[in-house]
KOLDO-168188 format. One line per 4 residues: for each residue x, y, z of C-alpha. Coordinates in nm, 2 decimals. Example, Ala and Ser with C-alpha at 12.3 -4.5 7.8 and 13.67 -1.06 7.14 Angstrom:
// KOLDO-168188
1.23:-0.45:0.78  1.37:-0.11:0.71
//
This chain:
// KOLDO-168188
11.04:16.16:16.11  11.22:15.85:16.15  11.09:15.72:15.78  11.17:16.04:15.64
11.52:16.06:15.77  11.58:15.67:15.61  11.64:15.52:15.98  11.71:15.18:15.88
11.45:14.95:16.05  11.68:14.78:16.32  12.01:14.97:16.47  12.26:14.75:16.65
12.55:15.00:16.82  12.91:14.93:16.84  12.84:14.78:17.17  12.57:14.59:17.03
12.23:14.77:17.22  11.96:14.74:16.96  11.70:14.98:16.92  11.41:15.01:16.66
11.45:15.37:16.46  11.15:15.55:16.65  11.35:15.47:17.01  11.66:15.56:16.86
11.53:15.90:16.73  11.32:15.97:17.03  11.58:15.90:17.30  11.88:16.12:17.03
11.57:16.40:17.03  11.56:16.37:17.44  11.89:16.38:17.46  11.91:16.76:17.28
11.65:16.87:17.51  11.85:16.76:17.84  12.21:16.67:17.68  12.39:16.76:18.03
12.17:16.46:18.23  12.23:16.07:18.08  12.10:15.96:18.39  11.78:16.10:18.43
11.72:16.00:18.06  11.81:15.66:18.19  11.58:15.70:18.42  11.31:15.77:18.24
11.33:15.58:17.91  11.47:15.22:18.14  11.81:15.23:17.92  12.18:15.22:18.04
12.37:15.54:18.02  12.64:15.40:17.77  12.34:15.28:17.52  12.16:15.63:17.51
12.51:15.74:17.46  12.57:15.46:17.12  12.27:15.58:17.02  12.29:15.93:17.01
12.63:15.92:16.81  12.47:15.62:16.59  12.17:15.87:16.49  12.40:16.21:16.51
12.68:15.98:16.23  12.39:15.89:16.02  12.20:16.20:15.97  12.54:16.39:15.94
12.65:16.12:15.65  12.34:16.09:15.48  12.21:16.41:15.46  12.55:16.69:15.55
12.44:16.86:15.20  12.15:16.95:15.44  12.33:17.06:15.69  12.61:17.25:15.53
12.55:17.59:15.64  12.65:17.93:15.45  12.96:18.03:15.68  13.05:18.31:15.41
12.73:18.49:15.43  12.45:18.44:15.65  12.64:18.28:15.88  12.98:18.50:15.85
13.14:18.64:16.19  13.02:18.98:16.10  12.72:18.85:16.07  12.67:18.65:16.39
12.81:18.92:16.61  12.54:19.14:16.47  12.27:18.90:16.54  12.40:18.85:16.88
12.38:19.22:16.91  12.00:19.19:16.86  11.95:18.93:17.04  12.10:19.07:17.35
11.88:19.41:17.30
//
């Protein structure tokens, strides 16, 4: 996933903690699945709480800038307030 998003092959952060792209990814992708817990991440993964936090916004920047025509989602239609009230109507029966 890493390759495919064009990681470059060494990220240094503003702060200067360097990861490799597959750490970076991994610990951005662990981050999303407990994003209310830095320190049990930190924990785990033997990183400081500020570099998981670099990281994360390094890898959240770049995937935004290189691929937002990606991620530019139909706000008009599919995603229209109409829309996502009906789907939360759904959802909720």
């Amino acid at each position: 996933m890493a390759e495919a998003l064009q990681l470059p092959g060494h990220i240094v952060t503003p702060s200067r903690f360097t990861f490799d792209p597959v750490e970076a990814l991994g610990l951005t992708l662990a981050w999303f699945r407990t994003p209310g817990d830095q320190f049990e991440l930190s924990l785990l993964y033997h990183r400081s709480q500020s570099a998981i936090s670099e990281i994360v916004n390094w890898i959240i920047t770049f995937v935004n800038n290189s691929w937002k025509q990606l991620l530019d989602f139909d706000h008009e239609h599919l995603l229209s307030p109409s829309n996502l009230e009906q789907y939360v109507k759904a959802i909720h029966s």
